[in-house]
N, CA, C and O atoms as a GROMACS GRO file, in nm:
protein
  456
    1UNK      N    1   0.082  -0.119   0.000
    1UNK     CA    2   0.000   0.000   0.000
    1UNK      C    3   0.087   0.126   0.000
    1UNK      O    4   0.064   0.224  -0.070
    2UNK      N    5   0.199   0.112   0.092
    2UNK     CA    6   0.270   0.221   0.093
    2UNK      C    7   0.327   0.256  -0.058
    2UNK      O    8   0.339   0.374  -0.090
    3UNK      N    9   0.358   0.160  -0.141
    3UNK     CA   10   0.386   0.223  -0.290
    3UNK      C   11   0.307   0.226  -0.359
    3UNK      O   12   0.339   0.241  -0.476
    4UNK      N   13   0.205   0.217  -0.336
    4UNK     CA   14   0.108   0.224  -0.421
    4UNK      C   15   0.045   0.408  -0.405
    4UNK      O   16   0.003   0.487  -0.489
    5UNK      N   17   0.066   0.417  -0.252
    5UNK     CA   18   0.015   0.540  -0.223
    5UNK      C   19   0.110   0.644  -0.306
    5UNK      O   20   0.067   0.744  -0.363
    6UNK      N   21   0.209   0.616  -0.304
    6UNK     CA   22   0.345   0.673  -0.333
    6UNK      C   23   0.363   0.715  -0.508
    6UNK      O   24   0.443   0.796  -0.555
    7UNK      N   25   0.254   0.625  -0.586
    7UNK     CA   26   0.243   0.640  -0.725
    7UNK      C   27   0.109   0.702  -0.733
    7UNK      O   28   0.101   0.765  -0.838
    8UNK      N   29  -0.001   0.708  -0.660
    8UNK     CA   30  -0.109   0.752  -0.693
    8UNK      C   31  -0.173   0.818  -0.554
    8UNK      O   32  -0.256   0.761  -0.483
    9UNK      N   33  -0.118   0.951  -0.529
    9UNK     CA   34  -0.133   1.061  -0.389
    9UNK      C   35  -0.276   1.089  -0.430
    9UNK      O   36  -0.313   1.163  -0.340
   10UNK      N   37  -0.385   1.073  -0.518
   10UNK     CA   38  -0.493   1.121  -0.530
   10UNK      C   39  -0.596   0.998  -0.459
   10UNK      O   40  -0.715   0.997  -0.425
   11UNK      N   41  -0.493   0.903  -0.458
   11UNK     CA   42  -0.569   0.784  -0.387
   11UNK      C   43  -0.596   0.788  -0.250
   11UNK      O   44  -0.696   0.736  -0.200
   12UNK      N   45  -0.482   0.868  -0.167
   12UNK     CA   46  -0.465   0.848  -0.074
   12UNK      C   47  -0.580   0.870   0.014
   12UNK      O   48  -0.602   0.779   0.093
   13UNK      N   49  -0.649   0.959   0.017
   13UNK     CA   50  -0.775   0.971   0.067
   13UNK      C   51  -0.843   0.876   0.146
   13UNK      O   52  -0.872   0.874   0.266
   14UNK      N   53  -0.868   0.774   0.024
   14UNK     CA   54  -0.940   0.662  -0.011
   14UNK      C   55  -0.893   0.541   0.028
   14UNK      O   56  -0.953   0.435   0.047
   15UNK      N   57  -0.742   0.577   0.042
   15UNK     CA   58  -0.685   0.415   0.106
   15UNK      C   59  -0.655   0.462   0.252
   15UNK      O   60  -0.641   0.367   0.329
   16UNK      N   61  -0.644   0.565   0.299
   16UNK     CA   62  -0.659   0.587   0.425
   16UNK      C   63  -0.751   0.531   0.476
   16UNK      O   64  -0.712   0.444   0.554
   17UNK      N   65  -0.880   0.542   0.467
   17UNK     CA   66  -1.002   0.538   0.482
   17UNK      C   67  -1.022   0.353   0.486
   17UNK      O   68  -1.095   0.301   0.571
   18UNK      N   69  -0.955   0.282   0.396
   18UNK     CA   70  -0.947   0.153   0.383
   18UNK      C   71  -0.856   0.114   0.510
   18UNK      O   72  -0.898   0.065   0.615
   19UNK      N   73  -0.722   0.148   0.479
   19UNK     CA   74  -0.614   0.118   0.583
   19UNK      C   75  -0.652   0.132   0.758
   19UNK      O   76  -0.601   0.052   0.837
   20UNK      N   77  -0.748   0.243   0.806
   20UNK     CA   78  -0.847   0.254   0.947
   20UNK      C   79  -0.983   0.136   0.935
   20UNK      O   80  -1.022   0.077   1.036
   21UNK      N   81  -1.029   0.121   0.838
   21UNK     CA   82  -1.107   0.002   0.815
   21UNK      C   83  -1.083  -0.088   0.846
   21UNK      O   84  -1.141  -0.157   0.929
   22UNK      N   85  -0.946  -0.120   0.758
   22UNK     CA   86  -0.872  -0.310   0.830
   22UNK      C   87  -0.845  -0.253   0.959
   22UNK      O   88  -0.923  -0.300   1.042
   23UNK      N   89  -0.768  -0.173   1.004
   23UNK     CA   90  -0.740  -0.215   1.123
   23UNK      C   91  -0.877  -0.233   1.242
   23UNK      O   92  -0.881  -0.308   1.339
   24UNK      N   93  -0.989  -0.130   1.188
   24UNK     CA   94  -1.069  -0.174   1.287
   24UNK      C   95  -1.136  -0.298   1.304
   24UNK      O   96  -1.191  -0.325   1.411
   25UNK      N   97  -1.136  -0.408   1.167
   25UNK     CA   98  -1.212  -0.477   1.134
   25UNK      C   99  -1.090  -0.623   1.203
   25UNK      O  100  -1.126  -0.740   1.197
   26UNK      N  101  -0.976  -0.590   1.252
   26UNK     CA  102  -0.889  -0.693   1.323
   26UNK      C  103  -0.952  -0.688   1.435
   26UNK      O  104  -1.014  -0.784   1.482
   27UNK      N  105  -0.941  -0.562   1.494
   27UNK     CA  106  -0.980  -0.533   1.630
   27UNK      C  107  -1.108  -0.591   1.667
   27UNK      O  108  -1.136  -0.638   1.777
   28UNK      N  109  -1.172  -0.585   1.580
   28UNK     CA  110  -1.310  -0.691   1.634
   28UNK      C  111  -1.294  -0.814   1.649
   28UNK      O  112  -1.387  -0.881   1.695
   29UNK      N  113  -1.166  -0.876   1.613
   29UNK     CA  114  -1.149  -1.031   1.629
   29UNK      C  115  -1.084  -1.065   1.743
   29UNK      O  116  -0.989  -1.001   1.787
   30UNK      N  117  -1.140  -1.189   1.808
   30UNK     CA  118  -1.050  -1.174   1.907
   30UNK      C  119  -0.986  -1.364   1.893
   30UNK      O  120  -1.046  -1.454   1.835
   31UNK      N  121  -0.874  -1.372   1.952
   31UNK     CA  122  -0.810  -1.443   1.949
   31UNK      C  123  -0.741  -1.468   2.074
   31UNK      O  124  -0.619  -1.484   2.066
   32UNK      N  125  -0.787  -1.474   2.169
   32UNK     CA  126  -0.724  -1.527   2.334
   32UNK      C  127  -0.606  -1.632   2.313
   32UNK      O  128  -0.555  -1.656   2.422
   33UNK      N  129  -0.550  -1.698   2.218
   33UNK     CA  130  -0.449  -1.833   2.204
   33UNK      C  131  -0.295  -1.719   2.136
   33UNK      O  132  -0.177  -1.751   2.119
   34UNK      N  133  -0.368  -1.585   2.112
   34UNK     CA  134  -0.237  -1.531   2.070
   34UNK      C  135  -0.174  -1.435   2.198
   34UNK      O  136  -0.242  -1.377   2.283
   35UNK      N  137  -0.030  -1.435   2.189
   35UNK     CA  138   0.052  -1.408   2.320
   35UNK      C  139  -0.003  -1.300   2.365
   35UNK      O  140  -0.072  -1.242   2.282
   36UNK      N  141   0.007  -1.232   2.515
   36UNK     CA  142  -0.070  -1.107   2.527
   36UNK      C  143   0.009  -1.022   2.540
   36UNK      O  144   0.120  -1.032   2.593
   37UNK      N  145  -0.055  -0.899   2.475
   37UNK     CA  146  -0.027  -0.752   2.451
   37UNK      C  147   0.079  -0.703   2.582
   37UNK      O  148   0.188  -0.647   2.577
   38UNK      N  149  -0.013  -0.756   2.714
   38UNK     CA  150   0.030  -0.666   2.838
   38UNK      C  151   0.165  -0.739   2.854
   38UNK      O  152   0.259  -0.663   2.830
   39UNK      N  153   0.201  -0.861   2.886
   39UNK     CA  154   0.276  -0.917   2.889
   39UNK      C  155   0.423  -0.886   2.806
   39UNK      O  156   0.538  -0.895   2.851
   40UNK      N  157   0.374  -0.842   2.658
   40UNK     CA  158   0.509  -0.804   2.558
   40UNK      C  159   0.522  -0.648   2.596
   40UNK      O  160   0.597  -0.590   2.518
   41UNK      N  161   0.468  -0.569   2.694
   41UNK     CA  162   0.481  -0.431   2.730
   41UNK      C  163   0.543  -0.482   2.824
   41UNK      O  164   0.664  -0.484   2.802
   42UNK      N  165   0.501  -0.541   2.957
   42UNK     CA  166   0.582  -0.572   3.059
   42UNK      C  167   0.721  -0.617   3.030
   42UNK      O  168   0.814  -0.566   3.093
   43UNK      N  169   0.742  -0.703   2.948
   43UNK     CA  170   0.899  -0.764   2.905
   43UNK      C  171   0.952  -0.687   2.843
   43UNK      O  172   1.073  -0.700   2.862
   44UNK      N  173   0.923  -0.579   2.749
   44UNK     CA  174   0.985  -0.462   2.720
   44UNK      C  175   1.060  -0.373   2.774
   44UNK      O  176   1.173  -0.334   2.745
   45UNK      N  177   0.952  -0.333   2.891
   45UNK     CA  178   1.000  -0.234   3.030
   45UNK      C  179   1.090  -0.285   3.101
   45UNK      O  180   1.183  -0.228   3.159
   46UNK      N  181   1.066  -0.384   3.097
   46UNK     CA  182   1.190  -0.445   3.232
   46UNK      C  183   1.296  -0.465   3.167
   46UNK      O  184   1.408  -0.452   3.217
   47UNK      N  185   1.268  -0.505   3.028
   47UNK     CA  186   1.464  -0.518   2.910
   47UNK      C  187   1.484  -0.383   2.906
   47UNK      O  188   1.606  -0.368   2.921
   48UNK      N  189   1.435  -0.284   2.895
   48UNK     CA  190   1.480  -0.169   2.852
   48UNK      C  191   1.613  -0.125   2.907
   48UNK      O  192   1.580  -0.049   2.998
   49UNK      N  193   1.741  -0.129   2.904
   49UNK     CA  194   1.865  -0.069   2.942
   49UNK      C  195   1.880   0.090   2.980
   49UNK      O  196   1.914   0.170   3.068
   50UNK      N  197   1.837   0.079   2.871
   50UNK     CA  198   1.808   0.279   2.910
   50UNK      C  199   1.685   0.312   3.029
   50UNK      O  200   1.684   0.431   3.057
   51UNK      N  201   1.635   0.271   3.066
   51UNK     CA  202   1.549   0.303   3.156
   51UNK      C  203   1.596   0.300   3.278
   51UNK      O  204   1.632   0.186   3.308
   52UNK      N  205   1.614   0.384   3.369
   52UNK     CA  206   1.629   0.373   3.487
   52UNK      C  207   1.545   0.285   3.584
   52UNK      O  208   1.436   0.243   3.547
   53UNK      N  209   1.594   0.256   3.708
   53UNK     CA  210   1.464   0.177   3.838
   53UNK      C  211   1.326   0.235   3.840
   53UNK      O  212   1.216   0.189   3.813
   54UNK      N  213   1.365   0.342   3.878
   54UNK     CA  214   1.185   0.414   3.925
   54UNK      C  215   1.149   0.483   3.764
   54UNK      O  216   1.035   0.528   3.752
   55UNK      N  217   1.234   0.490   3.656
   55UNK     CA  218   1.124   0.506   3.532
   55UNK      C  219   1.027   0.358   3.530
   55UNK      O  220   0.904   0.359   3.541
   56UNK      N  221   1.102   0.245   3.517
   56UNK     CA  222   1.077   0.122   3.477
   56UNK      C  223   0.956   0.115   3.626
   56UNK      O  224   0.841   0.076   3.605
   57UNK      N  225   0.973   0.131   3.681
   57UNK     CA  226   0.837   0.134   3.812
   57UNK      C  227   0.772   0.199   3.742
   57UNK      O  228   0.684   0.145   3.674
   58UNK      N  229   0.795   0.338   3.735
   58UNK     CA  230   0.687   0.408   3.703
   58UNK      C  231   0.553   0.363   3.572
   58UNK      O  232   0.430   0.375   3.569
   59UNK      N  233   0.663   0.305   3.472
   59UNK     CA  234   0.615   0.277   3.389
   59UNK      C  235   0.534   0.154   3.357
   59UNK      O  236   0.452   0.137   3.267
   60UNK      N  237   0.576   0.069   3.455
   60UNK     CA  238   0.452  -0.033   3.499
   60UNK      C  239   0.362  -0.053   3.545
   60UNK      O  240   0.284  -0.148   3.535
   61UNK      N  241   0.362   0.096   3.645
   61UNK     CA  242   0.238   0.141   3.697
   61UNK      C  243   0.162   0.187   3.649
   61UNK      O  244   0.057   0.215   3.708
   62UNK      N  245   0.183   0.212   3.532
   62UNK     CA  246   0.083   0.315   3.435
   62UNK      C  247   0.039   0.201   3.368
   62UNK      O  248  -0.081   0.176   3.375
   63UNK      N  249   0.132   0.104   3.286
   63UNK     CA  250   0.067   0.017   3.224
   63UNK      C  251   0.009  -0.085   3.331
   63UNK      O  252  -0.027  -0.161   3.241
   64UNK      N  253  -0.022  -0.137   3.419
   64UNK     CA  254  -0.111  -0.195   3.511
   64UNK      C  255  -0.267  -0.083   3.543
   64UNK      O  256  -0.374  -0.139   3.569
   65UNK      N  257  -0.263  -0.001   3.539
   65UNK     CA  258  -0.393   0.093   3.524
   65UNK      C  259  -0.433   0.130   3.364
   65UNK      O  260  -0.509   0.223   3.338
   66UNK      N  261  -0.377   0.051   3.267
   66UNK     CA  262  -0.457   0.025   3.180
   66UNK      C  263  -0.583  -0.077   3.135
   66UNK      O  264  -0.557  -0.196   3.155
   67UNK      N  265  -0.693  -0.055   3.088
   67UNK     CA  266  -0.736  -0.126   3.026
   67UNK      C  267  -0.681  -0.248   2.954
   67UNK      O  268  -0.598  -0.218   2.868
   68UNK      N  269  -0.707  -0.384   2.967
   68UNK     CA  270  -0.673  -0.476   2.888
   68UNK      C  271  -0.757  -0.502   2.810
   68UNK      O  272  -0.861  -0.436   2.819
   69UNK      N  273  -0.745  -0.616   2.694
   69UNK     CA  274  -0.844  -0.629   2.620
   69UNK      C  275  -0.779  -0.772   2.524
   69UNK      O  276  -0.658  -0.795   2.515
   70UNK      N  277  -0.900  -0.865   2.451
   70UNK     CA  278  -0.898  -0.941   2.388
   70UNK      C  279  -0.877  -0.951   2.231
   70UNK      O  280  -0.867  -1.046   2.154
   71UNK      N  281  -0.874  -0.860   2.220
   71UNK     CA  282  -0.882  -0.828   2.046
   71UNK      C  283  -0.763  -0.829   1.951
   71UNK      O  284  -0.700  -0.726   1.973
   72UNK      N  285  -0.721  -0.880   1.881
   72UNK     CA  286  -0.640  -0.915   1.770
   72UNK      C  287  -0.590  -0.744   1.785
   72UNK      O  288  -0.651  -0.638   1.798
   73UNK      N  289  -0.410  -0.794   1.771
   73UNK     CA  290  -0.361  -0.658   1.719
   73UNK      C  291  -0.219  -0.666   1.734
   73UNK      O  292  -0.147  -0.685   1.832
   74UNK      N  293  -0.187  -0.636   1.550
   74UNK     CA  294  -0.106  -0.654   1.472
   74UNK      C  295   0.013  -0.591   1.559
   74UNK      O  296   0.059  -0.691   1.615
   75UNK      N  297   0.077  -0.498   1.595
   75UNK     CA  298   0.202  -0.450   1.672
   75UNK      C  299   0.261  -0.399   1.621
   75UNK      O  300   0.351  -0.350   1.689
   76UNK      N  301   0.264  -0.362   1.458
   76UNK     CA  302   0.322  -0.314   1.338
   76UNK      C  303   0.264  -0.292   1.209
   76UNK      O  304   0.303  -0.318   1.095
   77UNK      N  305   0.134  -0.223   1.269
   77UNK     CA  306   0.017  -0.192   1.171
   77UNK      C  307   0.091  -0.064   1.094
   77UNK      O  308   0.107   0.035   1.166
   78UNK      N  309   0.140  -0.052   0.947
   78UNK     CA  310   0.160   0.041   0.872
   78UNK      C  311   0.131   0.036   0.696
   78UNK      O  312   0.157  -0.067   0.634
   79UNK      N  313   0.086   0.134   0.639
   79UNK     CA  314   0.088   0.073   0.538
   79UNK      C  315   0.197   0.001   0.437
   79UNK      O  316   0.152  -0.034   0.327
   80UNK      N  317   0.308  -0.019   0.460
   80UNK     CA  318   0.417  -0.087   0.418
   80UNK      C  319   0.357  -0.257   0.433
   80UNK      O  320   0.361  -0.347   0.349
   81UNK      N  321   0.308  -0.258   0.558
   81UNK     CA  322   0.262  -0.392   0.595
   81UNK      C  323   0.111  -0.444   0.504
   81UNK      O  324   0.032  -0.520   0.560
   82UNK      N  325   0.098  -0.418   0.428
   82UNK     CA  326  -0.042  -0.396   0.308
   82UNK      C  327   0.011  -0.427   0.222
   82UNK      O  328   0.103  -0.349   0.198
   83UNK      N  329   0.000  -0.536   0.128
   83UNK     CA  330   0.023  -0.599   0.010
   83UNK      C  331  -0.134  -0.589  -0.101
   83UNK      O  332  -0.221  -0.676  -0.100
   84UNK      N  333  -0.137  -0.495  -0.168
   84UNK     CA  334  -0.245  -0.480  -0.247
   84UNK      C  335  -0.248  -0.585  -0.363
   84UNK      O  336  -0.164  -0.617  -0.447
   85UNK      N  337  -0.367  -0.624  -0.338
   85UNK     CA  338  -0.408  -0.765  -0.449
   85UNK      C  339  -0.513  -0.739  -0.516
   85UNK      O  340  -0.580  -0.640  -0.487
   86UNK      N  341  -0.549  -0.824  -0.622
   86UNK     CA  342  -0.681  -0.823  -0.698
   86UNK      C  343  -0.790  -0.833  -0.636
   86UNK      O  344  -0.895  -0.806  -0.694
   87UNK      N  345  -0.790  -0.866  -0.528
   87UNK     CA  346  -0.916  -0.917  -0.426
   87UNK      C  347  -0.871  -0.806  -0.341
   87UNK      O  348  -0.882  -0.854  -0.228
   88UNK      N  349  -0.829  -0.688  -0.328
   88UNK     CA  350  -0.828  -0.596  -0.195
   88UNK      C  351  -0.665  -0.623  -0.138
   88UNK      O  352  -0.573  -0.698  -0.172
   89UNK      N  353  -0.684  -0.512  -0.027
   89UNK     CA  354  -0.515  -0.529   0.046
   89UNK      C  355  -0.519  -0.633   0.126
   89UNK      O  356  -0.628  -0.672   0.168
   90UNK      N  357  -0.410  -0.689   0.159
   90UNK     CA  358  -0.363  -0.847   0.274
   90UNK      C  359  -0.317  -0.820   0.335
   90UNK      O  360  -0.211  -0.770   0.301
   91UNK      N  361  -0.341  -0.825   0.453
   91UNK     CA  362  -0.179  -0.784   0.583
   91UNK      C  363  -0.135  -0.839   0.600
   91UNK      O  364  -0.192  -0.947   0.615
   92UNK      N  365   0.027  -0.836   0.620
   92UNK     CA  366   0.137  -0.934   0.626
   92UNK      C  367   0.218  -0.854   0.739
   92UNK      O  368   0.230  -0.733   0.758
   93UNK      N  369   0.269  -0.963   0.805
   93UNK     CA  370   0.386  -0.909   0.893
   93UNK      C  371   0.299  -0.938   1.037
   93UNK      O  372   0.243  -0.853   1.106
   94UNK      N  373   0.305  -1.065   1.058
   94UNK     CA  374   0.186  -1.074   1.190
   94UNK      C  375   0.286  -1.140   1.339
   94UNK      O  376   0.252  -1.204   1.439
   95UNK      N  377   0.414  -1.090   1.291
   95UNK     CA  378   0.515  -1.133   1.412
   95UNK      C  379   0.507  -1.072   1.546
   95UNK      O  380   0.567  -1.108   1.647
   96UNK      N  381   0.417  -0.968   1.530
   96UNK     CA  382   0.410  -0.896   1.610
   96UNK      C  383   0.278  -0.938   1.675
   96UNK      O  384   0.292  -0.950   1.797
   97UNK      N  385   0.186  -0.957   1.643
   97UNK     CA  386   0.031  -1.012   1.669
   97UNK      C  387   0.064  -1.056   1.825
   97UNK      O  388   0.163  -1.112   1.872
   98UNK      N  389  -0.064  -1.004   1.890
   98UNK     CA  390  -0.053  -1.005   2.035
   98UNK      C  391  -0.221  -0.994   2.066
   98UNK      O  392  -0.298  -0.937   1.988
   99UNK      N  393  -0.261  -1.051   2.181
   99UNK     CA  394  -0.400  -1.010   2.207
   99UNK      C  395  -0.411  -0.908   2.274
   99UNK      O  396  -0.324  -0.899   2.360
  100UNK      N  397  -0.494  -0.814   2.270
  100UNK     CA  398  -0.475  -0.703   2.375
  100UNK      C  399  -0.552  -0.566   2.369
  100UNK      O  400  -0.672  -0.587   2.362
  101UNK      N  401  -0.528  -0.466   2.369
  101UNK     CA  402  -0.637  -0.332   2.377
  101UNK      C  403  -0.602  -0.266   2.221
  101UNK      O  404  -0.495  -0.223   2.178
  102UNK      N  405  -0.695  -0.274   2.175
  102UNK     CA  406  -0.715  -0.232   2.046
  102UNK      C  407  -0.670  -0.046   2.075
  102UNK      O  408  -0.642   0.007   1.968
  103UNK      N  409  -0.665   0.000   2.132
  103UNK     CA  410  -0.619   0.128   2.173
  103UNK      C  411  -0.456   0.154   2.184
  103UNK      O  412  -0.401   0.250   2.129
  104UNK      N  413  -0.406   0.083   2.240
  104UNK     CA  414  -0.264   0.043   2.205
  104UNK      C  415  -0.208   0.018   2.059
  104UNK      O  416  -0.118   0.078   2.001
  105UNK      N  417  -0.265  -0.056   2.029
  105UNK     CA  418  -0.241  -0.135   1.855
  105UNK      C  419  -0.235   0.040   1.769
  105UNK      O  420  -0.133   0.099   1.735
  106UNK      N  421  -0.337   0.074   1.756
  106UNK     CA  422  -0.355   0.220   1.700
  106UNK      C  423  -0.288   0.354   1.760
  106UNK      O  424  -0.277   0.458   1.694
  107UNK      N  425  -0.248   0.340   1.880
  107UNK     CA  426  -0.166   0.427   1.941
  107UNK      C  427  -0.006   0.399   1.865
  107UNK      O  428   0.044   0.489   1.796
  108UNK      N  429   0.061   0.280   1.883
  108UNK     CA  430   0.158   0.234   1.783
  108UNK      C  431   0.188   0.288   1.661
  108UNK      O  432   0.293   0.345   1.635
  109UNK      N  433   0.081   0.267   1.575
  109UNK     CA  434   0.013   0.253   1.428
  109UNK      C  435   0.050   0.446   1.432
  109UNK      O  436   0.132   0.503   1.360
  110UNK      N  437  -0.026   0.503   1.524
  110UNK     CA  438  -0.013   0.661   1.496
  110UNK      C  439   0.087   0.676   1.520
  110UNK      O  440   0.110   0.771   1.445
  111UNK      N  441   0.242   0.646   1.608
  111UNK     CA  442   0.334   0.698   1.664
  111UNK      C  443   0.439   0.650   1.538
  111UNK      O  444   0.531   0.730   1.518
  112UNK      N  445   0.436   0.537   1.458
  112UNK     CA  446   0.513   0.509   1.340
  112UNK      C  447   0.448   0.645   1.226
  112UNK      O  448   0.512   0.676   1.126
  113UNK      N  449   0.342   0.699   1.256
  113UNK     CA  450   0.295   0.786   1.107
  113UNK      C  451   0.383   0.912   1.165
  113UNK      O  452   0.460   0.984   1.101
  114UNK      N  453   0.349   0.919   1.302
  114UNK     CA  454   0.428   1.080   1.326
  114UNK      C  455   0.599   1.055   1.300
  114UNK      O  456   0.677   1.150   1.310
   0.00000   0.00000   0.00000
């Protein structure tokens, strides 16, 4: 998708609009057998080197007063990850796939666009 957008900017509109579609239309799936979201945040925080003691507290405390959730979500939702086909776009790249708060997944998704 991303080159595709890249040859035809009048599209973009329109595949935006598609690209928030799939992702919402994952988020409705849920999949409890895939690893969880909170869990690959927690093992993050605690590998982090650069983080100091009381950031790495801090920062678990915040993620423990989050919302959890069941819902399919990719971890590396971008349009690069969109393979456009004759039948519509495919998402690929599901190494990341985690169960967890669909709010996160899209928080990600926006922090790779900025």
């Amino acid at each position: 998708m991303l080159d595709y957008m890249a040859g035809h900017p009048a599209e973009i509109p329109a595949l935006g609009r598609q690209f928030a579609e799939l992702h919402a239309q994952m988020h409705d799936c849920n999949r409890p057998e895939l690893p969880s979201q909170r869990a690959g945040f927690v093992a993050a925080i605690e590998y982090a080197p650069q983080l100091s003691a009381a950031l790495r507290q801090a920062a678990l405390r915040q993620l423990n007063g989050l919302a959890d959730g069941q819902a399919v979500c990719h971890g590396d939702y971008h349009p690069g990850n969109l393979v456009m086909t004759r039948r519509g776009p495919l998402v690929i790249d599901w190494m990341s796939a985690r169960c967890g708060n669909p709010v996160a997944d899209v928080a990600r998704t926006t922090l790779m666009f900025r």
